[in-house]
The first five atom37 places (N, CA, C, CB, O) and aatype in JSON, in Angstrom:
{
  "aatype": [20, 20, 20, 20, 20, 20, 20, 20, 20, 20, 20, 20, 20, 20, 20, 20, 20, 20, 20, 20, 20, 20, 20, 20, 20, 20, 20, 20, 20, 20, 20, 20, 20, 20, 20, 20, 20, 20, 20, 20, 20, 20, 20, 20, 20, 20, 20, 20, 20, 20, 20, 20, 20, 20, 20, 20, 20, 20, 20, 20, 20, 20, 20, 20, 20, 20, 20, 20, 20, 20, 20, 20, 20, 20, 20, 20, 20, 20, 20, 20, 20, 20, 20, 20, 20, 20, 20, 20, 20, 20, 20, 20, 20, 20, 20, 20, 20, 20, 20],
  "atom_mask": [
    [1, 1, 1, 1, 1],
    [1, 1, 1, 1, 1],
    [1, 1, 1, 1, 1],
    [1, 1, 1, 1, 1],
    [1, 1, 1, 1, 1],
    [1, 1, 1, 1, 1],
    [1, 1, 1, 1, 1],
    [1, 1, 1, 1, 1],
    [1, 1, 1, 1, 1],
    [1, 1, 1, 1, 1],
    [1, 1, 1, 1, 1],
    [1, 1, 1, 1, 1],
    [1, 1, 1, 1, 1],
    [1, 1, 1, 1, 1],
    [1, 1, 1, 1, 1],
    [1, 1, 1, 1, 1],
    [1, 1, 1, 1, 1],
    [1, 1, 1, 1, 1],
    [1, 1, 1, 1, 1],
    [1, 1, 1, 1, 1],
    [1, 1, 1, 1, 1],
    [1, 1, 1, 1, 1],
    [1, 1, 1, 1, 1],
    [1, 1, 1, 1, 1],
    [1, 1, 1, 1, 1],
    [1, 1, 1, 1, 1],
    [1, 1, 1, 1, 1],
    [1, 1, 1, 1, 1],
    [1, 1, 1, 1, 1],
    [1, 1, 1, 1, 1],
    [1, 1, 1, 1, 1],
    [1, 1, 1, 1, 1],
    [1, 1, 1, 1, 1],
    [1, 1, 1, 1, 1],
    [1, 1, 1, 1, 1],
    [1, 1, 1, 1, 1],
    [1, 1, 1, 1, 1],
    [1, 1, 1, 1, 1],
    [1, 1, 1, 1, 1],
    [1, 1, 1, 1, 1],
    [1, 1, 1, 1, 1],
    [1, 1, 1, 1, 1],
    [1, 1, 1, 1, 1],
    [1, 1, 1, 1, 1],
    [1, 1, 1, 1, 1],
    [1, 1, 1, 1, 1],
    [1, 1, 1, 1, 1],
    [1, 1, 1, 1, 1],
    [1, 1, 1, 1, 1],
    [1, 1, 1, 1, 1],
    [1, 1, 1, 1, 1],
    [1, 1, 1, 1, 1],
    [1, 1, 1, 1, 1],
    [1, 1, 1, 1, 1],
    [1, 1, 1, 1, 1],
    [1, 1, 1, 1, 1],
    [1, 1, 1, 1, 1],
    [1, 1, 1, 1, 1],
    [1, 1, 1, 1, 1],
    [1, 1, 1, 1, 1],
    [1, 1, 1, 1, 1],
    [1, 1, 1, 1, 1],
    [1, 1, 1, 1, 1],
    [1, 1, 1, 1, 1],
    [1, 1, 1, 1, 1],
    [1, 1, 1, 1, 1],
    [1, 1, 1, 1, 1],
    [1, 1, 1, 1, 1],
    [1, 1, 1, 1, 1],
    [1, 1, 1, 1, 1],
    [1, 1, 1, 1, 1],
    [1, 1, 1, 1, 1],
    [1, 1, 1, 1, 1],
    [1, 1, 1, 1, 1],
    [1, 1, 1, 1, 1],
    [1, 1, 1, 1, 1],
    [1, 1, 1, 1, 1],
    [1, 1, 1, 1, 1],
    [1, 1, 1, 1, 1],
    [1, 1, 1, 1, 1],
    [1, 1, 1, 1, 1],
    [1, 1, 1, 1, 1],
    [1, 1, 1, 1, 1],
    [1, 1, 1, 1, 1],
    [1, 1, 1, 1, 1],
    [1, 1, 1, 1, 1],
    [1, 1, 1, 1, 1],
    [1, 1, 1, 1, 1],
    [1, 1, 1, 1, 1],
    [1, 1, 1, 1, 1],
    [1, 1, 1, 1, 1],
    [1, 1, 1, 1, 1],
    [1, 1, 1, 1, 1],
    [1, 1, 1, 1, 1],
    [1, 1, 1, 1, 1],
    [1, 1, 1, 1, 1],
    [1, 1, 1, 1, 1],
    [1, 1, 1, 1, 1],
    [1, 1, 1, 1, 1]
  ],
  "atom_positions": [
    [[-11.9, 5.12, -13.28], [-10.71, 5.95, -13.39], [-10.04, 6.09, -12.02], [-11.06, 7.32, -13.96], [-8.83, 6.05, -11.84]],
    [[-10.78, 6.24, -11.28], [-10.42, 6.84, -9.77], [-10.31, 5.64, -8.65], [-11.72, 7.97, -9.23], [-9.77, 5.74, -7.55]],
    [[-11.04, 4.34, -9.27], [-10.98, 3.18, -7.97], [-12.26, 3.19, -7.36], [-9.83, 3.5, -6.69], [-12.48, 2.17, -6.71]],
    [[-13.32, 4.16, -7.36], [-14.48, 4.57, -6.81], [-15.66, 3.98, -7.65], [-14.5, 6.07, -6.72], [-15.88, 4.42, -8.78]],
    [[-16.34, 3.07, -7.14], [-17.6, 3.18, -7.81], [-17.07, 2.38, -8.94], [-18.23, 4.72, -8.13], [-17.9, 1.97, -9.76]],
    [[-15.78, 2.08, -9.12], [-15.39, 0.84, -10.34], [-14.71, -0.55, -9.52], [-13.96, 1.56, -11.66], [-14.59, -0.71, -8.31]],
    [[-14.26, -1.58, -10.77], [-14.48, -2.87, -10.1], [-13.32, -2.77, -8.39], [-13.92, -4.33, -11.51], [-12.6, -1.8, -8.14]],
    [[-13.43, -3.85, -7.62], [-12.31, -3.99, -6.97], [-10.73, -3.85, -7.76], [-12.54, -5.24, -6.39], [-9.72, -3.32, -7.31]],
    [[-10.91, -4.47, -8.97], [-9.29, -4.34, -9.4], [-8.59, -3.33, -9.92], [-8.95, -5.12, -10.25], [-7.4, -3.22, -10.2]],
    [[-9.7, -2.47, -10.04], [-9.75, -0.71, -10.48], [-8.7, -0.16, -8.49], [-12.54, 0.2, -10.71], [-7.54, 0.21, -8.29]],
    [[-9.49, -0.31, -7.84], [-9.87, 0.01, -6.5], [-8.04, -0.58, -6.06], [-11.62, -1.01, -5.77], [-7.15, 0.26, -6.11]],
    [[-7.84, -1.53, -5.79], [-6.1, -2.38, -5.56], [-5.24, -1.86, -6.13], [-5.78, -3.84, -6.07], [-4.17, -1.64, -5.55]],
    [[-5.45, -1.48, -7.51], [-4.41, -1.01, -8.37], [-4.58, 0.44, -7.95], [-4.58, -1.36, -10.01], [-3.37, 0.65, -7.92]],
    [[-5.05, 1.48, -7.65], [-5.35, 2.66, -6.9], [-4.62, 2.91, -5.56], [-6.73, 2.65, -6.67], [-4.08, 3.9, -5.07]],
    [[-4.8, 1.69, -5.17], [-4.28, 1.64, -3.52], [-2.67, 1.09, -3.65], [-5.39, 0.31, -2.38], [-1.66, 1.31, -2.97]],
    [[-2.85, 0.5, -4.49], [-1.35, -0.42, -4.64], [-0.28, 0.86, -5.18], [-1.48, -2.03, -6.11], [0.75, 1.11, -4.56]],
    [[-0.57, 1.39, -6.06], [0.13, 2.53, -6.68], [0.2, 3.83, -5.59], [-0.71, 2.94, -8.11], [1.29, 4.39, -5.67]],
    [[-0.46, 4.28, -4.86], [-0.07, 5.13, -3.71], [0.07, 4.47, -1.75], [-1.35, 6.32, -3.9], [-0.12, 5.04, -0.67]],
    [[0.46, 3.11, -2.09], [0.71, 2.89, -0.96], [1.57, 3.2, 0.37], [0.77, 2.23, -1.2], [1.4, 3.17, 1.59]],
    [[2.65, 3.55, -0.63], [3.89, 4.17, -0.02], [4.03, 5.42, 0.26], [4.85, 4.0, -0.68], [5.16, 5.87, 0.48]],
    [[2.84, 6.25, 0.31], [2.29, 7.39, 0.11], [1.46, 7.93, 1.92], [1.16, 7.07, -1.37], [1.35, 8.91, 2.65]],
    [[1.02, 6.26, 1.82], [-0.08, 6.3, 2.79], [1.1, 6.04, 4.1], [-1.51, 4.97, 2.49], [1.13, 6.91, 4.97]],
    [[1.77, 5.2, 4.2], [2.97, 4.98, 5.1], [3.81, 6.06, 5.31], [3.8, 3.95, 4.64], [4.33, 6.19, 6.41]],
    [[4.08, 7.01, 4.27], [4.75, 7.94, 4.8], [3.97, 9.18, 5.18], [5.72, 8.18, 3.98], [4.76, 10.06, 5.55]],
    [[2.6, 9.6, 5.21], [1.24, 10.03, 5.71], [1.64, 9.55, 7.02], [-0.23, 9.39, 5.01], [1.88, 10.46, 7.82]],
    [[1.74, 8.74, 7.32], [2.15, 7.91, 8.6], [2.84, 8.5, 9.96], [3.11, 6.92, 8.11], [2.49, 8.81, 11.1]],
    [[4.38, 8.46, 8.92], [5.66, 8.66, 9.79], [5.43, 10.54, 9.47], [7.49, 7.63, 9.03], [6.5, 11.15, 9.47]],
    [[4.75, 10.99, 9.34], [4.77, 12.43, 9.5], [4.6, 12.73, 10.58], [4.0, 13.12, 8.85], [5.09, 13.73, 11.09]],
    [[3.74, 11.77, 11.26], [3.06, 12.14, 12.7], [4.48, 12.11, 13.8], [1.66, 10.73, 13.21], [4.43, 12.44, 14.98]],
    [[5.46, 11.73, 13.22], [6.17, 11.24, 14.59], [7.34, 12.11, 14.56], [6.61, 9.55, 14.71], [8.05, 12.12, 15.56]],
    [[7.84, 13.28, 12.97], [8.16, 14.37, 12.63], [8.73, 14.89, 14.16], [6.95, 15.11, 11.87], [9.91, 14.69, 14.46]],
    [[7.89, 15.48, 14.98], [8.29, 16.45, 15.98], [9.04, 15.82, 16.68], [7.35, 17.06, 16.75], [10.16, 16.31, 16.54]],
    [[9.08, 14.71, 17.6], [9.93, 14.26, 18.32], [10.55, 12.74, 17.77], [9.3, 14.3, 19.61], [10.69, 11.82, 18.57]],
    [[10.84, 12.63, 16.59], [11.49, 11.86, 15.84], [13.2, 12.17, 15.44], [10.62, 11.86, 14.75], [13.69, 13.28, 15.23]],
    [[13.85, 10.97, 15.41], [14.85, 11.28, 15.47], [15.05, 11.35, 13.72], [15.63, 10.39, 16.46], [14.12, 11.62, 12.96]],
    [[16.8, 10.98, 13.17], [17.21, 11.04, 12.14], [16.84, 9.81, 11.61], [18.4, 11.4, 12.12], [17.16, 9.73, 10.43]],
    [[16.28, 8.83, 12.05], [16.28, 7.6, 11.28], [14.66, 7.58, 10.79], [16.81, 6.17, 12.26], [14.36, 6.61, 10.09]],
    [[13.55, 8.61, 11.09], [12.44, 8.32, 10.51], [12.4, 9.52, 9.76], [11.3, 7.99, 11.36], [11.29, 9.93, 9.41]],
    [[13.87, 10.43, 9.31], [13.3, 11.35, 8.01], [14.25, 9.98, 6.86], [14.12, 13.73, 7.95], [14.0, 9.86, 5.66]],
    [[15.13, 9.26, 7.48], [15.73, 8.64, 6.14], [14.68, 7.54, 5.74], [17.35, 7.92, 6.35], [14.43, 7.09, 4.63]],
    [[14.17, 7.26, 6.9], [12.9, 6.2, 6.67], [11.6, 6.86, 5.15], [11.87, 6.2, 8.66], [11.04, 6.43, 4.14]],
    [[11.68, 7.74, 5.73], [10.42, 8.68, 5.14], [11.04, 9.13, 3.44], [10.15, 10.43, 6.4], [10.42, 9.34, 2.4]],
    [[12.19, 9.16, 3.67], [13.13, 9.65, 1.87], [13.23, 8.5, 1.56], [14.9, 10.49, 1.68], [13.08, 8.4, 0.34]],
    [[13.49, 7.1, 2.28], [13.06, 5.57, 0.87], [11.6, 5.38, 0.84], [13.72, 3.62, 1.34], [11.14, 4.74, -0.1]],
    [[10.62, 5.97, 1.95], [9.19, 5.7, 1.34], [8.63, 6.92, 0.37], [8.09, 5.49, 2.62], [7.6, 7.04, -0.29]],
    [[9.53, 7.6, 0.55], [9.16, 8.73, -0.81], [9.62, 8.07, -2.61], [10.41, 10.5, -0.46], [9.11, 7.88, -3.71]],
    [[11.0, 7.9, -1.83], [11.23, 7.31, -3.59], [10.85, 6.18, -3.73], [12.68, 7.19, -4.23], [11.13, 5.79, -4.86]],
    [[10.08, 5.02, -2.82], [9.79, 3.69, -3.2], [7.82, 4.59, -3.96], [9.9, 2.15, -1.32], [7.11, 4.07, -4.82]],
    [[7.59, 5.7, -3.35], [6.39, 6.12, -4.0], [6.39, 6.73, -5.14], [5.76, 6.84, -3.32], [5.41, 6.83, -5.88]],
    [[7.86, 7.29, -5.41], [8.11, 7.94, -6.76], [8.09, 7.04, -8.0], [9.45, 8.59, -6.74], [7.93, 7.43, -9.16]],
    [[8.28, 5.74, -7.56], [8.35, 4.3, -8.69], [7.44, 3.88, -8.4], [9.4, 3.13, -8.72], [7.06, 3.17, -9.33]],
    [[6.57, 3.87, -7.36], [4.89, 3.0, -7.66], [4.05, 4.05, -8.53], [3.77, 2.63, -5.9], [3.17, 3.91, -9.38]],
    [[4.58, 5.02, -8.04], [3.73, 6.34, -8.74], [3.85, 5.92, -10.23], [4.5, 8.11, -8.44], [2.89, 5.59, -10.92]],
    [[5.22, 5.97, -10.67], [5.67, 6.1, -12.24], [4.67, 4.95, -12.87], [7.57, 5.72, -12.56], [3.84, 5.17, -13.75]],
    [[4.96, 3.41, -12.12], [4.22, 2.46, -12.42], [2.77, 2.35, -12.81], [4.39, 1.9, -11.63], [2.15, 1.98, -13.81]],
    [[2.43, 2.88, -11.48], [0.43, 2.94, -12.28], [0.24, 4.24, -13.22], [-1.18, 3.28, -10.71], [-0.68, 4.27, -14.04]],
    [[1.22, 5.43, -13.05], [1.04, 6.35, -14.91], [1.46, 5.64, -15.74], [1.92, 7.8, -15.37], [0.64, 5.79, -16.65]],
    [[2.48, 4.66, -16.22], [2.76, 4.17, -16.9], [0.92, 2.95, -16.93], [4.39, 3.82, -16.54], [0.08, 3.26, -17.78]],
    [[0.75, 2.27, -16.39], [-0.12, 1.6, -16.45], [-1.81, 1.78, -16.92], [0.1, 1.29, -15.48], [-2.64, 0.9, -17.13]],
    [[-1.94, 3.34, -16.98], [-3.05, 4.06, -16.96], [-4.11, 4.31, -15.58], [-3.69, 3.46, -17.97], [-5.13, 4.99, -15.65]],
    [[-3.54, 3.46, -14.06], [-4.03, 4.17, -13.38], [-4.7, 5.46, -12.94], [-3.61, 4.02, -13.13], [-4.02, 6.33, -13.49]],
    [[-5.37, 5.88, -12.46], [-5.74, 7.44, -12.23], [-5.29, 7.25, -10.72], [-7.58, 8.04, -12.55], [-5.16, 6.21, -10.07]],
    [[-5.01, 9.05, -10.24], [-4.12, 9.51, -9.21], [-2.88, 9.32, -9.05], [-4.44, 9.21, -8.28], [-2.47, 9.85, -8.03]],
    [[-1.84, 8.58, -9.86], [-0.52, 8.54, -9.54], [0.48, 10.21, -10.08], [0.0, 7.0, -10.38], [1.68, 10.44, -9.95]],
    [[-0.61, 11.1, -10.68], [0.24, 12.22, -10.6], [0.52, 13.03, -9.28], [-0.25, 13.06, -11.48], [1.69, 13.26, -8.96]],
    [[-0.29, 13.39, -8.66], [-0.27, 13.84, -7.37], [0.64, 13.34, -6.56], [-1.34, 13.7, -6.82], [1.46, 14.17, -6.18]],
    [[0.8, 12.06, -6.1], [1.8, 11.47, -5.21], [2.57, 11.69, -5.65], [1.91, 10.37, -4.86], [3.34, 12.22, -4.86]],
    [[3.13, 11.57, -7.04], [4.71, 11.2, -7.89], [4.84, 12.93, -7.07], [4.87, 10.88, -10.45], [5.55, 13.15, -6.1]],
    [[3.96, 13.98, -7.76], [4.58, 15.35, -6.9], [5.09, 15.23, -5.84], [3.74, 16.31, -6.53], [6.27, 15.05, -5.53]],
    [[3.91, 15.36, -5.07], [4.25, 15.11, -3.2], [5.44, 14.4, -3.14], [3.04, 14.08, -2.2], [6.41, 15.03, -2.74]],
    [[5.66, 12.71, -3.56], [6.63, 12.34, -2.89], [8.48, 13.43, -3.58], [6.46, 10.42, -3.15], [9.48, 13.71, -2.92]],
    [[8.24, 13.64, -4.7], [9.6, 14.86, -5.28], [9.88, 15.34, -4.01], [9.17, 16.39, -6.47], [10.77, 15.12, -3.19]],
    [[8.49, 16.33, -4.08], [8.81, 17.39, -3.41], [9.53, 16.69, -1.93], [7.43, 18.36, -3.26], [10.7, 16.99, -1.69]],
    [[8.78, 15.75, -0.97], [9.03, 15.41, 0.46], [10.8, 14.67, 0.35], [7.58, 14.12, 1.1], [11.43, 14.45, 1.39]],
    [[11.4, 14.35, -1.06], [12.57, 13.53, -1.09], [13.72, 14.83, -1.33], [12.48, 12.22, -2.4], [14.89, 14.69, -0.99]],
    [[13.2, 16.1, -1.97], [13.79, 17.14, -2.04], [14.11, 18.07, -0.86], [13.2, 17.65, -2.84], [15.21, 18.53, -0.53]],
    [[12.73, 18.26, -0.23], [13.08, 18.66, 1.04], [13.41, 18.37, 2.28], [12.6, 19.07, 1.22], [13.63, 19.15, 3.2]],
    [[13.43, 16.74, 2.29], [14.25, 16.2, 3.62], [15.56, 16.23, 3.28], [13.93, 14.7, 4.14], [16.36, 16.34, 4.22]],
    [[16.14, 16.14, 1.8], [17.64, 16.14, 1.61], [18.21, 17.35, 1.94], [18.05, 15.84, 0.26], [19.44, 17.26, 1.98]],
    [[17.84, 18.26, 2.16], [18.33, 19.53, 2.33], [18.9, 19.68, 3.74], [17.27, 20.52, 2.05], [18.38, 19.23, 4.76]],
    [[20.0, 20.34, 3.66], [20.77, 20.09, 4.87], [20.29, 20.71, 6.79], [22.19, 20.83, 4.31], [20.68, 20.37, 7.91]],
    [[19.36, 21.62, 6.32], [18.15, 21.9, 7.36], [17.25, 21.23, 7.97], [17.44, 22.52, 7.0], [16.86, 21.44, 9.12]],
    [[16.78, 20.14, 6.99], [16.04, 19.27, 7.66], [17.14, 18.49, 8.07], [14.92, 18.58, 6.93], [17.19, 18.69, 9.28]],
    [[18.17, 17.62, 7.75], [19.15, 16.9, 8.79], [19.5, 17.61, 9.98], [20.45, 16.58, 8.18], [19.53, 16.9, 10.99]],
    [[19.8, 18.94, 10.16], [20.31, 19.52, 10.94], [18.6, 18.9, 12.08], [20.87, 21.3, 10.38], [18.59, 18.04, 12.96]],
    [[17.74, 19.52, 11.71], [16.76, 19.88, 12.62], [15.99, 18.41, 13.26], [15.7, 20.91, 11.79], [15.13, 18.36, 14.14]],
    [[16.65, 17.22, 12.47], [16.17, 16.05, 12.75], [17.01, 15.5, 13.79], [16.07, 15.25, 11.63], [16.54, 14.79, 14.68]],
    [[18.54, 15.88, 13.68], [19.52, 15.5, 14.62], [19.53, 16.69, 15.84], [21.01, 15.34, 13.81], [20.69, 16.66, 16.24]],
    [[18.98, 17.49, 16.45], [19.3, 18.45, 17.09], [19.47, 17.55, 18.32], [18.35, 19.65, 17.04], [19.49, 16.32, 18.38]],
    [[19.56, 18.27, 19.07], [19.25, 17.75, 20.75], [18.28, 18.08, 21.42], [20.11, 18.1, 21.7], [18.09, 19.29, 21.52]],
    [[17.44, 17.22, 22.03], [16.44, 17.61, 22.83], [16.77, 17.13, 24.06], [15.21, 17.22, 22.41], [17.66, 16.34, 24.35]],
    [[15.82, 17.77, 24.89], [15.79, 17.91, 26.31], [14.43, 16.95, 26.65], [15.69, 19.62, 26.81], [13.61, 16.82, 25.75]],
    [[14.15, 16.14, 28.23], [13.67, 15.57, 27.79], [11.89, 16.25, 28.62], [14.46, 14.17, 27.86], [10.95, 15.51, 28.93]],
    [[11.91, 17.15, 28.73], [10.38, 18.14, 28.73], [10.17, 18.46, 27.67], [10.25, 19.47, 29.47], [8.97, 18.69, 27.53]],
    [[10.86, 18.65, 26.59], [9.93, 19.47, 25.57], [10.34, 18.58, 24.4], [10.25, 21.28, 25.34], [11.46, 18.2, 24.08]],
    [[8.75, 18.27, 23.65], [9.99, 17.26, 22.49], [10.61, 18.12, 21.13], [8.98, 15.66, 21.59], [11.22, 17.58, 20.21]],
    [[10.25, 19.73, 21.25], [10.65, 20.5, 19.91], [12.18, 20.93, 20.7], [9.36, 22.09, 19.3], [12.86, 21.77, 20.11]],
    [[12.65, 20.45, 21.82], [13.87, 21.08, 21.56], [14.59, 22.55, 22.43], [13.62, 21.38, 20.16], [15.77, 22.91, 22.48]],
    [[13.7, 23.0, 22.88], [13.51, 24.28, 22.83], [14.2, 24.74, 23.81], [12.27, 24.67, 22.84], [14.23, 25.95, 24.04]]
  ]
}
Protein backbone atom coordinates (compact mmCIF):
# COMPACT_ATOMS: atom_id res chain seq x y z
CA UNK A 1 0.00 0.00 0.00
CA UNK A 2 2.59 2.40 1.22
CA UNK A 3 5.82 1.39 -1.13
CA UNK A 4 7.40 -0.14 2.15
CA UNK A 5 8.18 -3.58 2.56
CA UNK A 6 6.27 -4.12 -1.02
CA UNK A 7 7.70 -4.81 -4.50
CA UNK A 8 10.08 -2.04 -6.04
CA UNK A 9 7.17 -1.09 -8.43
CA UNK A 10 4.90 -0.51 -5.43
CA UNK A 11 8.00 1.69 -4.05
CA UNK A 12 8.53 4.07 -7.91
CA UNK A 13 5.02 4.50 -8.23
CA UNK A 14 5.05 6.01 -4.46
CA UNK A 15 7.98 8.11 -5.28
CA UNK A 16 6.90 8.95 -8.77
CA UNK A 17 3.46 10.25 -7.56
CA UNK A 18 4.95 12.65 -4.79
CA UNK A 19 7.94 13.72 -6.55
CA UNK A 20 7.14 17.13 -7.09
CA UNK A 21 6.45 17.29 -3.56
CA UNK A 22 9.96 16.39 -2.66
CA UNK A 23 11.45 19.34 -5.01
CA UNK A 24 9.36 21.74 -3.63
CA UNK A 25 10.45 20.37 0.18
CA UNK A 26 13.46 21.65 -1.53
CA UNK A 27 12.98 25.24 -2.65
CA UNK A 28 11.46 25.95 0.86
CA UNK A 29 14.87 26.13 2.14
CA UNK A 30 15.80 29.09 0.05
CA UNK A 31 12.17 30.89 1.14
CA UNK A 32 14.11 33.52 3.36
CA UNK A 33 16.43 35.06 1.10
CA UNK A 34 14.81 34.03 -2.16
CA UNK A 35 13.62 36.17 -4.56
CA UNK A 36 10.11 36.20 -6.65
CA UNK A 37 11.12 33.66 -9.10
CA UNK A 38 11.45 30.64 -6.53
CA UNK A 39 7.79 31.27 -4.99
CA UNK A 40 6.53 31.08 -8.88
CA UNK A 41 8.93 28.20 -9.21
CA UNK A 42 7.45 26.55 -6.10
CA UNK A 43 3.37 27.37 -7.39
CA UNK A 44 4.24 25.15 -10.85
CA UNK A 45 5.88 22.49 -8.53
CA UNK A 46 2.81 22.61 -6.43
CA UNK A 47 0.36 22.22 -9.23
CA UNK A 48 2.67 19.85 -11.31
CA UNK A 49 2.13 17.84 -7.60
CA UNK A 50 -1.54 18.51 -7.57
CA UNK A 51 -1.74 16.24 -11.01
CA UNK A 52 0.83 13.59 -9.98
CA UNK A 53 -1.08 13.52 -6.81
CA UNK A 54 -4.59 13.14 -8.71
CA UNK A 55 -2.75 10.46 -10.90
CA UNK A 56 -1.55 7.84 -8.39
CA UNK A 57 -5.40 8.36 -6.43
CA UNK A 58 -6.75 7.80 -9.51
CA UNK A 59 -4.34 4.77 -9.94
CA UNK A 60 -4.81 3.29 -6.41
CA UNK A 61 -1.50 4.39 -5.13
CA UNK A 62 -1.31 4.99 -1.32
CA UNK A 63 -0.16 8.57 0.02
CA UNK A 64 -1.24 10.77 -2.82
CA UNK A 65 -3.92 12.31 -0.43
CA UNK A 66 -1.69 14.20 1.75
CA UNK A 67 0.42 15.90 -0.93
CA UNK A 68 -2.71 16.67 -3.24
CA UNK A 69 -3.54 18.75 0.38
CA UNK A 70 -0.21 20.26 1.04
CA UNK A 71 0.41 21.11 -2.48
CA UNK A 72 -3.66 23.20 -2.49
CA UNK A 73 -2.86 24.56 0.34
CA UNK A 74 1.16 25.87 -0.70
CA UNK A 75 -0.56 27.03 -4.45
CA UNK A 76 -3.27 28.95 -2.36
CA UNK A 77 -1.06 30.58 -0.18
CA UNK A 78 1.75 31.77 -2.36
CA UNK A 79 -1.06 33.31 -4.65
CA UNK A 80 -2.09 35.58 -2.13
CA UNK A 81 -1.00 38.95 -2.57
CA UNK A 82 1.24 38.93 0.80
CA UNK A 83 3.30 36.40 -0.12
CA UNK A 84 4.19 38.38 -3.57
CA UNK A 85 4.54 41.42 -1.69
CA UNK A 86 7.00 39.69 0.87
CA UNK A 87 8.89 37.75 -1.90
CA UNK A 88 9.58 41.03 -3.86
CA UNK A 89 10.51 43.29 -0.88
CA UNK A 90 13.92 44.81 -0.77
CA UNK A 91 16.68 43.65 1.04
CA UNK A 92 19.72 45.03 2.27
CA UNK A 93 22.65 43.20 1.80
CA UNK A 94 23.48 42.21 5.88
CA UNK A 95 20.41 40.81 6.64
CA UNK A 96 18.70 38.42 4.26
CA UNK A 97 14.95 38.94 6.06
CA UNK A 98 15.02 42.46 5.06
CA UNK A 99 14.89 44.13 8.09
Amino acid sequence: MWGFGSSSEEAGRLIGANLMGWVLFGLSFRYPTAGNGVRIASIVMASLQIAMSLGGLSQGNGGGGFPLIGAIVVVILLNQGSAAHWFQRPRTMGDPYGR
